[in-house]
N, C-alpha and C positions, 0 to 999 in steps of 0.2 A: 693319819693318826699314827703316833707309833706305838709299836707293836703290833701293829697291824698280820694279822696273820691270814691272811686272806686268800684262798688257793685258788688257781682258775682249773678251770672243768673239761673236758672235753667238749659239752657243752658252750663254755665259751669261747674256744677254737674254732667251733662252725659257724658262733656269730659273726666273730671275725671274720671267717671266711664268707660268709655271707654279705658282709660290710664289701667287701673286694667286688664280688657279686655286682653290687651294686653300683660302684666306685664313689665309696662314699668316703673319701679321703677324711673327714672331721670324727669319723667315727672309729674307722681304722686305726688312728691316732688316740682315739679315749682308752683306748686298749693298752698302749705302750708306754715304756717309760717318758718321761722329758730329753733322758739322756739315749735314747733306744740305737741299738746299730738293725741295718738292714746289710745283709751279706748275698747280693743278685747274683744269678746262677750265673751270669756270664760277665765277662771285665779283665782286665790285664792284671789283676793282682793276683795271690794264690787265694784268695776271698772271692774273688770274681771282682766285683763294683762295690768298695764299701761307701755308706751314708751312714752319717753319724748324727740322731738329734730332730726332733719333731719334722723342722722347715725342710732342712735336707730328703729325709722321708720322704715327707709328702708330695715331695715335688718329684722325686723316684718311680712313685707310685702312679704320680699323672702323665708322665713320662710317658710309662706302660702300656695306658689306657689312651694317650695319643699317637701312641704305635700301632695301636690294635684298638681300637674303639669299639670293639665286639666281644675284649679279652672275657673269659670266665673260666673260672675254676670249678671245672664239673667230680662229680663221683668221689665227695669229699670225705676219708675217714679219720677222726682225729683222736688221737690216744694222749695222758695225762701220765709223769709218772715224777714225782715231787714237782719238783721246780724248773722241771722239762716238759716237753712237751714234743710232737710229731701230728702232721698233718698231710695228707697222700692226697694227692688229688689228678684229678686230667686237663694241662691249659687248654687249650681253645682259642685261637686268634683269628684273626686277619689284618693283613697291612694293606696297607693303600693299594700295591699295585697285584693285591686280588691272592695273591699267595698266603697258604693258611699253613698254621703250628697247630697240630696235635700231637700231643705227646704228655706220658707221665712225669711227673714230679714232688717232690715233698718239702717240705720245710721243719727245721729243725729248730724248737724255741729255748731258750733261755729266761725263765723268770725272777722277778724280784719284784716284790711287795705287791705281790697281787697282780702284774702286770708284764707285758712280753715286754725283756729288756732288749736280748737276740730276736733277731729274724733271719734264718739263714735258710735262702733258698739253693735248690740243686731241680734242675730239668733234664731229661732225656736231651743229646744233642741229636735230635731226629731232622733230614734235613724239610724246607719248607714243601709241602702239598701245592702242585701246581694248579693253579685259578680254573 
């Protein structure tokens, strides 16, 4: 609706983060814009990996979770300050050949109309935990 004025909450950063949690890709998405970028902690650009746009996303996301099919984003605290937002958290992985990521990280939001436009993530480059 326009004018919509609709703020997100710290509250709703943990849902999201919670949706991740879960790897609930359809929901992760309720969250963002149509047009959303995702800015991954790692990639050859000075962005890291940009995805621009629902399909793009989402498929980023599965990506992730078929790297690490264990991934979780633990010890999550999330702060609101207008149309910004920050969320801290601990990943947690494992890839296939038994080597684990833990290490801190946060994401940096961008909001518009009630919904994360930015996603921009940043990770410790910690190197992998042997199996």
């Amino acid at each position: 609706m326009p004018g919509d004025t609709k703020q997100l909450t710290a509250q709703d950063l943990a849902a999201f983060s919670d949706a991740f949690n879960r790897h609930d890709v359809k929901t992760i998405l309720s969250f963002m814009t149509e047009d959303c970028i995702f800015n991954a902690a790692g990639g050859p650009d000075v962005y890291g990996a940009q995805f621009v746009g629902h399909k793009a996303v989402g498929d980023a996301f599965e990506q992730v979770w078929a790297t690490f099919p264990d991934a979780q984003w633990a010890d999550g605290q999330h702060f609101v300050a207008g149309n910004n937002g920050v969320s801290e958290w601990t990943f947690i992985g494992t890839k296939a050949d038994g080597s684990k990521i833990e290490a801190r990280g946060c994401d940096i939001f961008t909001f518009r109309d009630g919904k994360i436009a930015i996603k921009n993530a940043f990770r410790k480059d910690r190197p992998p935990l042997s199996p």
